[in-house]
N, C-alpha and C positions, 0 to 999 in steps of 0.2 A: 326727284333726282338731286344729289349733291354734287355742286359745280366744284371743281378741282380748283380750290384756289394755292397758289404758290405762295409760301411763309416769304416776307421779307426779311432778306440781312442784310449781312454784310458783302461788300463784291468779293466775286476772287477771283485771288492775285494771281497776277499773269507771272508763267513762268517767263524768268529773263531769258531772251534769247543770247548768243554767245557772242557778236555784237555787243550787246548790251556789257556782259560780264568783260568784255574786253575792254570797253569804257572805262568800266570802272578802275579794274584793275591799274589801268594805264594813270587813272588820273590819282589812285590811290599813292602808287608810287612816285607819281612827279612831287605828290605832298610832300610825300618824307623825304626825297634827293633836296627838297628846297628847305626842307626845315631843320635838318640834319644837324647835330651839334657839332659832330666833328668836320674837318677841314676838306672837302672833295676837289678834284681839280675845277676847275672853270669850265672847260668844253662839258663835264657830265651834268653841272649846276644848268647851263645854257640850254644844253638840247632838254631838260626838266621842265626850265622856261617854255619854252616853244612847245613841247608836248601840252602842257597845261595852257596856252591858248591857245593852240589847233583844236582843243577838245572843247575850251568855251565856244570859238567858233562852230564849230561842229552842231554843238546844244541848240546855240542861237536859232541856224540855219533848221535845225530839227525843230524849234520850238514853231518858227514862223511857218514852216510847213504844212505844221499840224495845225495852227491856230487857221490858214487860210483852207484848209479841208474843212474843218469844224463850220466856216462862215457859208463855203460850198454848200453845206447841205442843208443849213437853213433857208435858202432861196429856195 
């Protein structure tokens, strides 16, 4: 009898969930409102600020999460 072996690859990619796409989107735009060549007011530049570290925070909070599940399951 031949045992079914499974070919190894590559993983596949998780679709993003819309969360996720929202991240992005969010942090893609704070980029450009802060890198912007032309002149914006100051309240749109600031809340760009705070949007791109709510979002680093965010990451953080998400990274330690997961890095503390990861450590869970090795016990």
């Amino acid at each position: 009898m031949k045992s079914k072996e499974k070919a190894v690859g590559l993983p596949e990619a998780e679709k993003p969930t819309l969360f996720n796409r929202i991240k992005e989107t969010l942090a893609i735009a704070s980029q450009l409102i802060m890198a912007a060549p032309v002149k914006l007011p100051p309240k749109v530049v600031m809340v760009a600020n705070y949007v791109a570290l709510a979002l680093g925070v965010l990451e953080a909070v998400e990274g330690a999460a997961t890095k503390q599940e990861g450590n869970d399951d090795e016990e």
